[in-house]
TILUMLO-996061 format. One record per atom (N, C-alpha, C): residue number from 1; x, y, z; atom name. Coordinates in steps of 0.05 Angstrom, whole numbers. Each point is the difference from the previous one (the first is absolute). Example, Ala and Ser with C-alpha at 12.3 -4.5 7.8 and 13.67 -1.06 7.14 Angstrom:
# TILUMLO-996061
SITE    n      px      py      pz  atom
SITE    1     264    -114     156     N
SITE    1     -18      24       0    CA
SITE    1      18      24       0     C
SITE    2      -7      21     -14     N
SITE    2      16      24       1    CA
SITE    2     -15      22      14     C
# end
This chain:
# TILUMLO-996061
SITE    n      px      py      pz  atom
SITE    1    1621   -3553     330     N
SITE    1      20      22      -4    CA
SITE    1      17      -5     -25     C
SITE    2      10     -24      -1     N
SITE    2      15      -4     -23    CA
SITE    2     -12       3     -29     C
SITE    3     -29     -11       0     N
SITE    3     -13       7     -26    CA
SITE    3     -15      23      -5     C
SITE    4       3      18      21     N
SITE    4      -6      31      -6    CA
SITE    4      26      16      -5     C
SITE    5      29     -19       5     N
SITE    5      17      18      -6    CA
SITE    5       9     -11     -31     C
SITE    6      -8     -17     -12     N
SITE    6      10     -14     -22    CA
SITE    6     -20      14     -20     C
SITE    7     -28       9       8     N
SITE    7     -22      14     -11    CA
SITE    7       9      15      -9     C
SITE    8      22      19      28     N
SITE    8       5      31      -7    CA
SITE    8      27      -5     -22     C
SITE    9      14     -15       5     N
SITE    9      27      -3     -25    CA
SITE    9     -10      -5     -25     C
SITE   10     -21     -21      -7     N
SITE   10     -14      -1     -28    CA
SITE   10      -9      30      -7     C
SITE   11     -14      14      13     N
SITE   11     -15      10      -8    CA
SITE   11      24      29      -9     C
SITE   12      19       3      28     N
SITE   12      22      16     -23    CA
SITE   12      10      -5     -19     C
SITE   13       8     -21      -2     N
SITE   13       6     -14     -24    CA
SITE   13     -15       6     -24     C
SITE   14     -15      -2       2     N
SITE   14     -24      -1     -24    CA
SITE   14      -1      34      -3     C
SITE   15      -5      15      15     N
SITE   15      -1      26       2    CA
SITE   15      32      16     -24     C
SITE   16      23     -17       6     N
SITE   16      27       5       3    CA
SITE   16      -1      -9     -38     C
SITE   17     -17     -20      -5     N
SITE   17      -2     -15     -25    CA
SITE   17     -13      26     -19     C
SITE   18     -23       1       6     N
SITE   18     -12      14     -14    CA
SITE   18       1      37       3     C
SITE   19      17       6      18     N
SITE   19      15      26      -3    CA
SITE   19      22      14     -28     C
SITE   20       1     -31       2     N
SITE   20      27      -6     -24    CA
SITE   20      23      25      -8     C
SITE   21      12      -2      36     N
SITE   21      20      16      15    CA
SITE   21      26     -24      -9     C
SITE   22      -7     -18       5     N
SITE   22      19     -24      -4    CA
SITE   22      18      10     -26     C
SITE   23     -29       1     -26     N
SITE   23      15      11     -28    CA
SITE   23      24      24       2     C
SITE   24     -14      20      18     N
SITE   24      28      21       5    CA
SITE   24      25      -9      11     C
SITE   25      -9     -18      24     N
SITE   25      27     -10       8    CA
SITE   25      21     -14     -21     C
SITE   26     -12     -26      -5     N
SITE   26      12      -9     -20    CA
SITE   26      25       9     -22     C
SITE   27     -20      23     -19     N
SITE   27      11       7     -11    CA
SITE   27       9      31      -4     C
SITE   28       4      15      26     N
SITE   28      18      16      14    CA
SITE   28      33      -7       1     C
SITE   29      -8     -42      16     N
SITE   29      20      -8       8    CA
SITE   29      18      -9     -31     C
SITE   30      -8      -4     -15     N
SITE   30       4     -11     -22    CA
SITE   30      11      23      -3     C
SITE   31      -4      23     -10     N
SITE   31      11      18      -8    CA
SITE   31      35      13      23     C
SITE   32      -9      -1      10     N
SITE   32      31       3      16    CA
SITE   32      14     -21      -5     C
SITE   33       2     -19       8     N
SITE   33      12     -17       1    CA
SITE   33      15       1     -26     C
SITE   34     -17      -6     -36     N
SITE   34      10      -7     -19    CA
SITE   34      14      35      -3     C
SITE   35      -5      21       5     N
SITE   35      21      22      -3    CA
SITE   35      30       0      16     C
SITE   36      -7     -20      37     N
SITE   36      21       6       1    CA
SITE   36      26     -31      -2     C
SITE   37     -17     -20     -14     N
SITE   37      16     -23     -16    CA
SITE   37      12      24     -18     C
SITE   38      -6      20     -19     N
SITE   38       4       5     -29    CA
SITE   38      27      25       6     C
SITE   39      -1      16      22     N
SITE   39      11      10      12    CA
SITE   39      25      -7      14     C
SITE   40       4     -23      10     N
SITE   40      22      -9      10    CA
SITE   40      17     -15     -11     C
SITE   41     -30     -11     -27     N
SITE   41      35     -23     -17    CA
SITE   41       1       9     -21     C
SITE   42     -10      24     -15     N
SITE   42       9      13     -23    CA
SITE   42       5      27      -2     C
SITE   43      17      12     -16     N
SITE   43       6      21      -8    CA
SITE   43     -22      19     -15     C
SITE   44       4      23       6     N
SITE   44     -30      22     -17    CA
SITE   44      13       1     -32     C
SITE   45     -13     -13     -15     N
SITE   45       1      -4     -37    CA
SITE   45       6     -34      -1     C
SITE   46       0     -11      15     N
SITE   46      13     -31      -1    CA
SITE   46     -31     -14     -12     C
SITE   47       3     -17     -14     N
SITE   47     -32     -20     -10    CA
SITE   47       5     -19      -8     C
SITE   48     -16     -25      14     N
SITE   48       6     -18       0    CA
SITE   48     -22     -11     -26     C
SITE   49       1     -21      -8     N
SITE   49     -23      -1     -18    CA
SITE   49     -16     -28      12     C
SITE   50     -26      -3      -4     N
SITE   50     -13     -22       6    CA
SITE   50     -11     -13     -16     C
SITE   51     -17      14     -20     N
SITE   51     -14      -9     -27    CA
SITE   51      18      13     -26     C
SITE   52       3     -14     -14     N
SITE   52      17       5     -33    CA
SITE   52     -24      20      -6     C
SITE   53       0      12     -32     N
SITE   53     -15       8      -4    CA
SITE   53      -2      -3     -34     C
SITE   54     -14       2     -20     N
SITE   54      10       8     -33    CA
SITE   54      13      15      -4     C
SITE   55      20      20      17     N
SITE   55      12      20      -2    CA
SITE   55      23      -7      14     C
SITE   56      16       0     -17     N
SITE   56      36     -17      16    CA
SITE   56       4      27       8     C
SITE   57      -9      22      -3     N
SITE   57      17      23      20    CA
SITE   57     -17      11      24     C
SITE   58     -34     -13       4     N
SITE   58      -6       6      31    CA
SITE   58     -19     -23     -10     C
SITE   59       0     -10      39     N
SITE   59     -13     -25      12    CA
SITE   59     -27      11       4     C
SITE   60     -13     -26     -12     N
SITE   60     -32       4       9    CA
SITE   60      -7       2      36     C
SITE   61      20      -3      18     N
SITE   61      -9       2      27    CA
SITE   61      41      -2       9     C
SITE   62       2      18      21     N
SITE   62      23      -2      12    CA
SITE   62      -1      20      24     C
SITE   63      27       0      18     N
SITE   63      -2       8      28    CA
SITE   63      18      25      -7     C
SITE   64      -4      24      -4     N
SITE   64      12      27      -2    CA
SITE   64       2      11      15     C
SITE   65      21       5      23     N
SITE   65      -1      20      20    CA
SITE   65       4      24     -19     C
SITE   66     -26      17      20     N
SITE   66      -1      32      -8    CA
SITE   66     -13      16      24     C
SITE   67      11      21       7     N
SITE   67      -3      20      24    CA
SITE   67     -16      27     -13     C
SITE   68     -22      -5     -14     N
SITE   68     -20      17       5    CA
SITE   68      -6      24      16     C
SITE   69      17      33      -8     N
SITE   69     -10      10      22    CA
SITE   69     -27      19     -14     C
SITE   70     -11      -8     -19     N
SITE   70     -27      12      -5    CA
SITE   70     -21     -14      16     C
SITE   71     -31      -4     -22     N
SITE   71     -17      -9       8    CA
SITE   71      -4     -17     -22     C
SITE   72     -31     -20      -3     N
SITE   72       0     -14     -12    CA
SITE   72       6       9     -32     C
SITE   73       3     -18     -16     N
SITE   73      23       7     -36    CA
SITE   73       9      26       5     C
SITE   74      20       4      20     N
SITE   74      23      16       1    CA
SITE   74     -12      29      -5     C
SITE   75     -21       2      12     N
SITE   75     -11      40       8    CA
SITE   75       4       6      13     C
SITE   76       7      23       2     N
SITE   76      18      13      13    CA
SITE   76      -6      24      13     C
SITE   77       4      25      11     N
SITE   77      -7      21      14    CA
SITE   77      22      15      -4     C
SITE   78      27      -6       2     N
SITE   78      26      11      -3    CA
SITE   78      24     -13      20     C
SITE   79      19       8      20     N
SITE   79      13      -5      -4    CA
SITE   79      -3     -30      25     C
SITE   80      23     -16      -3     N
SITE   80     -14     -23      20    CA
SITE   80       0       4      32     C
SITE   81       6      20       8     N
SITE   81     -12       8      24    CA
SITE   81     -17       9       7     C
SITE   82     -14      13     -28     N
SITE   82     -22      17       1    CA
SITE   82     -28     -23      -2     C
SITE   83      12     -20     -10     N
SITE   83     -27     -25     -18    CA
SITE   83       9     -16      21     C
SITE   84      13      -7      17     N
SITE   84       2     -15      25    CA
SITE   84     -18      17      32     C
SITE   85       2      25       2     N
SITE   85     -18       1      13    CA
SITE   85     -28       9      -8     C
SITE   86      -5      10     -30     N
SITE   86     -28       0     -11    CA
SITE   86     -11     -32       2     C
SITE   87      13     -17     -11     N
SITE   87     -19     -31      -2    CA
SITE   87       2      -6      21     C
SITE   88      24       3      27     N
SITE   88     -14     -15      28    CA
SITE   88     -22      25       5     C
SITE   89       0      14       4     N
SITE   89     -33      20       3    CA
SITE   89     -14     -16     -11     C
SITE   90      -4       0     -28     N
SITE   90     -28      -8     -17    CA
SITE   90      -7     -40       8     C
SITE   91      20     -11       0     N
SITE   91       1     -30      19    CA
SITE   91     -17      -4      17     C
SITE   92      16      19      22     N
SITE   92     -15       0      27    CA
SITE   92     -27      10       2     C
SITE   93      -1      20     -16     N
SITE   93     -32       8       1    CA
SITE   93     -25     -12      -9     C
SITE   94      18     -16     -31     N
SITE   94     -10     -14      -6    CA
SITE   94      -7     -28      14     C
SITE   95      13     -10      20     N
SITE   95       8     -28      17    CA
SITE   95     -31       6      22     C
SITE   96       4      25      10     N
SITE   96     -17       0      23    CA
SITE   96     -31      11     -12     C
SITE   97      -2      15     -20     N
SITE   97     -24       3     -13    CA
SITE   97     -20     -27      -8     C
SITE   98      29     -23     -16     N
SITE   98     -19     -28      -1    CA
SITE   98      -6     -18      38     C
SITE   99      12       7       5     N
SITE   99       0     -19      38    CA
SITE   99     -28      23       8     C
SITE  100      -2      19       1     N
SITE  100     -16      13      12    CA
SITE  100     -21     -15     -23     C
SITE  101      -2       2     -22     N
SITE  101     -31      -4     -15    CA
SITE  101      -7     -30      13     C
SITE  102      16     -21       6     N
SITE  102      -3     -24       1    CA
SITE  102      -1      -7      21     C
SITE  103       8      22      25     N
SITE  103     -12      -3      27    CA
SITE  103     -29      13      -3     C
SITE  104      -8      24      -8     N
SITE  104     -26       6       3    CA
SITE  104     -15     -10     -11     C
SITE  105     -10     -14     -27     N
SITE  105     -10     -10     -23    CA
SITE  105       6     -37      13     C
SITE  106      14      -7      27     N
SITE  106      11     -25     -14    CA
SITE  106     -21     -13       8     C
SITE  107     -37      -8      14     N
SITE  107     -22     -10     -10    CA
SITE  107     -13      -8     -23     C
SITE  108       8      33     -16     N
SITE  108     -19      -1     -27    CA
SITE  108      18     -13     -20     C
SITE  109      25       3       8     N
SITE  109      14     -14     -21    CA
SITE  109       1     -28     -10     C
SITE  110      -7      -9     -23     N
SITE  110       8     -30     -13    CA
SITE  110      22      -9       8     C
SITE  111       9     -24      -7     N
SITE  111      20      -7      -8    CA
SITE  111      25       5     -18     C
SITE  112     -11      12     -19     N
SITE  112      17       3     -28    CA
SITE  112       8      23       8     C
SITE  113     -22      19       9     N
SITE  113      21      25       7    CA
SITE  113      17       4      20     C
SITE  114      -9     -14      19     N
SITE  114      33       2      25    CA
SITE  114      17      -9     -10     C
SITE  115      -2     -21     -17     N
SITE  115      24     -16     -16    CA
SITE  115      10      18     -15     C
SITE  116     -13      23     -15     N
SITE  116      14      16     -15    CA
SITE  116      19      19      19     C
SITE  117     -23      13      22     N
SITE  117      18      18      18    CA
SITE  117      23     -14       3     C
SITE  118      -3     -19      15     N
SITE  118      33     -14       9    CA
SITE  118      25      -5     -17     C
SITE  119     -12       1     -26     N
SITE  119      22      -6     -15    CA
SITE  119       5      29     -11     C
SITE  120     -14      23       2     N
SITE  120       5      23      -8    CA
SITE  120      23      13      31     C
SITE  121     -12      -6      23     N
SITE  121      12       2      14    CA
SITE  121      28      -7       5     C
SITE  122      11     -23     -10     N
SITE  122      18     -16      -4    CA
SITE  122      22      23     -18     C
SITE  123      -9       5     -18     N
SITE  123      16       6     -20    CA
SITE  123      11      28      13     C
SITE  124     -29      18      16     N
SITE  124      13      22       9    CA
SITE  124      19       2      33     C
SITE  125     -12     -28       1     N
SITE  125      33      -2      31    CA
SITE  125      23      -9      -8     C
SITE  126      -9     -10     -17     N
SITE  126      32     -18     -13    CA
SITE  126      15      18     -14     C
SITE  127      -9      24     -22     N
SITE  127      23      17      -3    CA
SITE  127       2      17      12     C
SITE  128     -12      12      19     N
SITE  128       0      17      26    CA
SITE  128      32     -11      17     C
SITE  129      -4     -27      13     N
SITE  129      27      -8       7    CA
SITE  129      23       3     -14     C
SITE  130      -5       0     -20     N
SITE  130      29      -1     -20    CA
SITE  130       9      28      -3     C
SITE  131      -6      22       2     N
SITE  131       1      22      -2    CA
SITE  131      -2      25      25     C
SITE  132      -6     -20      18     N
SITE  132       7      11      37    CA
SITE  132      14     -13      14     C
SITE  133      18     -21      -8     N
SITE  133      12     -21      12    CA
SITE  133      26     -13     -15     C
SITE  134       2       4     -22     N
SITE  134      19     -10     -25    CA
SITE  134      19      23      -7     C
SITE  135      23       4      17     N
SITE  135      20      21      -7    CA
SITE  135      13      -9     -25     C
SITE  136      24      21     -11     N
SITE  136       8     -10     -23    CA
SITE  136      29     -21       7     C
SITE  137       6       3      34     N
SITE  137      20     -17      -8    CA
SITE  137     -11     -32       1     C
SITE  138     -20      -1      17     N
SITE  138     -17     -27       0    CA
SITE  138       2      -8     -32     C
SITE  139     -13      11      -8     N
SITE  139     -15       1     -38    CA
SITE  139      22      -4     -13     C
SITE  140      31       7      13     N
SITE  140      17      -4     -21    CA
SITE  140      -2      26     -26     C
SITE  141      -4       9       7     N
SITE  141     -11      27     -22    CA
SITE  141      -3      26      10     C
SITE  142       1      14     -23     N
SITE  142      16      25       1    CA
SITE  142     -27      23      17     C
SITE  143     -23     -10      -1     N
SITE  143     -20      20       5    CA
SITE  143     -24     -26      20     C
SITE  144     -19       5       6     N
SITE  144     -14     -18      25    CA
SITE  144     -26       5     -25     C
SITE  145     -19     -23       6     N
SITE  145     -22       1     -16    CA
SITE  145      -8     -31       2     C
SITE  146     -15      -6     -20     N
SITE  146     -23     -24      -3    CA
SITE  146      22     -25     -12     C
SITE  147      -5     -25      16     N
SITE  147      14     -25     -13    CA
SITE  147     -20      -9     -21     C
SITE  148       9      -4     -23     N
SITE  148     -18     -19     -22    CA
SITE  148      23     -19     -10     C
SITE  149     -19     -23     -12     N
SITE  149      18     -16     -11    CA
SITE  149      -1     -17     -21     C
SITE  150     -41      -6       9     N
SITE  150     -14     -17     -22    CA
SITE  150       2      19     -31     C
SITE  151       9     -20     -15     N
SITE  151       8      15     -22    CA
SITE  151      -4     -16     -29     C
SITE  152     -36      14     -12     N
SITE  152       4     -18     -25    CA
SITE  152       7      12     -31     C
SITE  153      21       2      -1     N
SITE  153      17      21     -12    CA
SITE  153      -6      -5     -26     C
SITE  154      -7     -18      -4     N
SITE  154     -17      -1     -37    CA
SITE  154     -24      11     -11     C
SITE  155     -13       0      22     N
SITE  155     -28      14       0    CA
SITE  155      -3      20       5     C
SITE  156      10       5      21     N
SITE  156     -11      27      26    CA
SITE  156      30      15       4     C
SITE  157       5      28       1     N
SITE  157      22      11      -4    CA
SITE  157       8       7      33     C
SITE  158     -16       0      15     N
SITE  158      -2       7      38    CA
SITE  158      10     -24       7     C
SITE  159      17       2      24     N
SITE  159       9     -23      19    CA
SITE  159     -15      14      22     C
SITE  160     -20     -20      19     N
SITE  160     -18       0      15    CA
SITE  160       7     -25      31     C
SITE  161     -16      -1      11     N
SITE  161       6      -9      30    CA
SITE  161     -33     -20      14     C
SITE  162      -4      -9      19     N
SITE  162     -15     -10       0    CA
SITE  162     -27      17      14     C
SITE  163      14      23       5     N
SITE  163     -13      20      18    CA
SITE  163     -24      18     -33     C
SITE  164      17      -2     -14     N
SITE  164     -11      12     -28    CA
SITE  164     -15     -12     -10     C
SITE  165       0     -30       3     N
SITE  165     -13     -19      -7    CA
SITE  165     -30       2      10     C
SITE  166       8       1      26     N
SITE  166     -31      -1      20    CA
SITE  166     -19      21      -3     C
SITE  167      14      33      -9     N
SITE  167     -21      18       0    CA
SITE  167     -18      -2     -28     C
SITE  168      25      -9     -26     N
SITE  168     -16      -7     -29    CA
SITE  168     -21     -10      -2     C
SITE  169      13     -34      15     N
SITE  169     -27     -23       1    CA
SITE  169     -21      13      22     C
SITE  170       0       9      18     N
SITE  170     -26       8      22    CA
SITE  170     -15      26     -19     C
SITE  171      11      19     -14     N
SITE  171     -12      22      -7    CA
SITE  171     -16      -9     -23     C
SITE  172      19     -26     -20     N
SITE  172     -22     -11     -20    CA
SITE  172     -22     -13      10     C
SITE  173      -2     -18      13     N
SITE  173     -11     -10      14    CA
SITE  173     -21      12      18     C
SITE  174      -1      22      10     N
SITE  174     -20      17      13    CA
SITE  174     -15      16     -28     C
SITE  175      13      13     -10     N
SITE  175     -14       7     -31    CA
SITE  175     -19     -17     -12     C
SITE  176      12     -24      -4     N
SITE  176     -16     -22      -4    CA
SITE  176     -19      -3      12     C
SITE  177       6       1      20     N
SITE  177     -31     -12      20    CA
SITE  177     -24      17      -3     C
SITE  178       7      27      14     N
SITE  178     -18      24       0    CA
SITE  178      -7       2     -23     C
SITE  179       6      -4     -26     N
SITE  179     -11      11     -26    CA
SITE  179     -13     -23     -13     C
SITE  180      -1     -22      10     N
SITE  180     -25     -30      -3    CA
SITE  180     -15       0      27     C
SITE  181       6      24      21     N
SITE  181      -9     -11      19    CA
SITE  181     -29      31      -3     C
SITE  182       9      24     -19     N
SITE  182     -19      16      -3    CA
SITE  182     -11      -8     -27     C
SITE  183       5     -17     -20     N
SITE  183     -19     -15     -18    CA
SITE  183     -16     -17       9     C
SITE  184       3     -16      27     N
SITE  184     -26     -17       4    CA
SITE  184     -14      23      13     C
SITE  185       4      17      20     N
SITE  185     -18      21      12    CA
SITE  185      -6       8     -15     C
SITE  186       0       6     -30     N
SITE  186     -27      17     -18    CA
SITE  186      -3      -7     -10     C
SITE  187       4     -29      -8     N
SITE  187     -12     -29     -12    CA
SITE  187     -28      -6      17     C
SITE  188       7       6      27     N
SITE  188     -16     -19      16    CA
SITE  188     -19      28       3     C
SITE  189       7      24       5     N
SITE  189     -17      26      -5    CA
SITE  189     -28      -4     -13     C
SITE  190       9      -9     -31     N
SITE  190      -6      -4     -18    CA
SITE  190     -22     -10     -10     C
SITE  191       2     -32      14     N
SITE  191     -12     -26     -10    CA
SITE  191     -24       9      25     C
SITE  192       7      11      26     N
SITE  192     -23       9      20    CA
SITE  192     -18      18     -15     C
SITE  193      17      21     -21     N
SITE  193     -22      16      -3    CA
SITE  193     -21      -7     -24     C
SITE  194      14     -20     -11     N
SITE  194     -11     -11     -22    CA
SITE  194     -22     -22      12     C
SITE  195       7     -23      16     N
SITE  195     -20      -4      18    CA
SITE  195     -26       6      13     C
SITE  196      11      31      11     N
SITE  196     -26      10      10    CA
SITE  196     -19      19     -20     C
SITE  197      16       3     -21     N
SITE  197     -12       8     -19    CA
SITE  197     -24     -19     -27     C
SITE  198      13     -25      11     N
SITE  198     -17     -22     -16    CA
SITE  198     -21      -4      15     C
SITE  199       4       6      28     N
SITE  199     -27      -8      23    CA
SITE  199     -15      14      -7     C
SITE  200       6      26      -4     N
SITE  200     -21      17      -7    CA
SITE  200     -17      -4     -21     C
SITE  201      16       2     -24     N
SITE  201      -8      -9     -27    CA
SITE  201     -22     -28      13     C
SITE  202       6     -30       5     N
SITE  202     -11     -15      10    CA
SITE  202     -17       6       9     C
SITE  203      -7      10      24     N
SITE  203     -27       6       8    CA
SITE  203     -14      16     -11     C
SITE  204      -1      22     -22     N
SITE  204     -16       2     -14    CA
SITE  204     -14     -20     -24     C
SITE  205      17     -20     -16     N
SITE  205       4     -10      -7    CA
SITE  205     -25     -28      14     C
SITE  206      14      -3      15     N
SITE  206     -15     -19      28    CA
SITE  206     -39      10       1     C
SITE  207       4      27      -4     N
SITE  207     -31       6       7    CA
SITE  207     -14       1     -22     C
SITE  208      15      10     -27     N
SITE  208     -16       0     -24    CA
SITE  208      -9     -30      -4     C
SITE  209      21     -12      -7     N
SITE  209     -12     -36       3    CA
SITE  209     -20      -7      19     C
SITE  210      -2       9      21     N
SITE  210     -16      -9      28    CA
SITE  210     -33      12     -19     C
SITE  211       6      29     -13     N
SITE  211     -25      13       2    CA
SITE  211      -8      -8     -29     C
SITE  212      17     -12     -23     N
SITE  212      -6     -20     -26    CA
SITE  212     -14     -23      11     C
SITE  213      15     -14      21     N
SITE  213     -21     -33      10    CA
SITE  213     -23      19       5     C
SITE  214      -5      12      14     N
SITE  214     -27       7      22    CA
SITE  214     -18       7     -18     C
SITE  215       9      16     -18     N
SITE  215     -25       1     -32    CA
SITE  215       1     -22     -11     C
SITE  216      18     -23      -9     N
SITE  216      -6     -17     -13    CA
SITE  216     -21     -18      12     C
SITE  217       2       1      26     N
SITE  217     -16     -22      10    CA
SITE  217     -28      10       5     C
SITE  218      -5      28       6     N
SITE  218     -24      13      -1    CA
SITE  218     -14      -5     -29     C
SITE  219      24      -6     -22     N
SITE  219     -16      -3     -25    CA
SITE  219     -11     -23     -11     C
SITE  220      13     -17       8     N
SITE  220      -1     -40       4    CA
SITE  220     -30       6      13     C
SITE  221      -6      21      30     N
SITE  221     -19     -16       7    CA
SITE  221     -25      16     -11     C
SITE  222       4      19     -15     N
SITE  222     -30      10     -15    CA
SITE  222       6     -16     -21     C
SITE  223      21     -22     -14     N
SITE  223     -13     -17     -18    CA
SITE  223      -7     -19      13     C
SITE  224       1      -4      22     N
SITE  224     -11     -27      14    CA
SITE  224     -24      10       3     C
SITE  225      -9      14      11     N
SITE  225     -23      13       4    CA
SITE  225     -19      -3     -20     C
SITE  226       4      17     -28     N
SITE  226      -7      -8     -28    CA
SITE  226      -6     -28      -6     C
SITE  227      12     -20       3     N
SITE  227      -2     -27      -2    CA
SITE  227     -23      -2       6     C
SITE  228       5       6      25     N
SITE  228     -15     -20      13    CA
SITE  228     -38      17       3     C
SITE  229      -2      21      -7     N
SITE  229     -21      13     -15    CA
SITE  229      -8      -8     -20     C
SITE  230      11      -1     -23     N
SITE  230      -2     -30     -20    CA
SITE  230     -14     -22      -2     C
SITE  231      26      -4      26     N
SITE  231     -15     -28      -1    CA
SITE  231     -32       2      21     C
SITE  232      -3      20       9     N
SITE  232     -30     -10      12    CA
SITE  232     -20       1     -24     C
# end
């Protein structure tokens, strides 16, 4: 009993591993958490800096609280009540469209792509909460919307979150895959058809040679033949 029940815990386990549900958890949790650290001990426009930068008037990396009530680089729909309940719509729909593909699909699916779902997933629960849950007096701010904070203000002109993070990296990352993953499929198309196309070639190839020996040797033996007439 005990090693059929230790069977069944491995084997969720392993199941639980390679679901790579864990990845959503993770960094779901990551994402609340570091909004609502950023939320409670700073002010909305306050930045702290972490990395200097070549630029003494913005830091290559610093902590910017900003209350976001668009969508990602600040698009908009109109006014922020109107783009607060358009993006929780498009979130949610978006949230349960990827959980539905990755419950029905979740056999055929690899690895790399649940890994993408999850982290695409990630990004659409994480600002979903912030925007059905995050009043403005919580937020400290004048209007309710998206916490961001990661901010590399030398480079990149958007202050972003970790939730923004997750849909970027999973959507490159699935692009990636599927578009080397439909170059070996007509690579491999390819080299089959080229293959069975050499067989062919080959066995003709195969028989002309076969039917070159079979006269050559028919002709060896009328000179053996000859010879040996000759020689009588």
């Amino acid at each position: 009993m005990k090693n059929e029940f230790w069977n069944k815990v491995l084997k969720g386990l392993n199941w639980f591993l390679h679901s790579y549900i864990w990845l959503f958890i993770i960094f779901i949790a990551c994402d609340i958490i570091t909004k609502q650290c950023v939320v409670r001990n700073m002010t909305e426009g306050q930045s702290i800096t972490l990395i200097k930068s070549w630029d003494s008037a913005k830091p290559f990396l610093a902590i910017t609280y900003s209350v976001n009530t668009n969508a990602a680089f600040s698009f908009g729909v109109g006014s922020a009540l109107a783009n607060r309940i358009f993006y929780s719509i498009i979130a949610f729909l978006g949230f349960g469209i990827i959980v539905g593909i990755y419950v029905w699909k979740f056999k055929k699916l690899n690895g790399v792509v649940k890994a993408c779902l999850m982290l695409i997933a990630t990004g659409a629960l994480g600002n979903l909460i912030d925007r059905l849950f995050y009043n403005p007096a919580f937020l400290k701010s004048a209007e309710n919307g998206v916490v961001d904070f990661i901010d590399f203000a030398v480079i990149w002109p958007f202050i972003f979150n970790i939730a923004d993070s997750c849909v970027v990296i999973g959507v490159i990352i699935l692009m990636i895959y599927l578009i080397v993953d439909e170059v070996k499929l007509a690579k491999a198309k390819r080299n089959a058809e080229i293959e069975e196309h050499k067989g062919r070639i080959l066995s003709k190839e195969e028989q002309s040679r076969l039917e070159g020996e079979g006269a050559a040797d028919e002709d060896l033996d009328e000179e053996e033949d000859m010879h040996g007439v000759d020689g009588e």
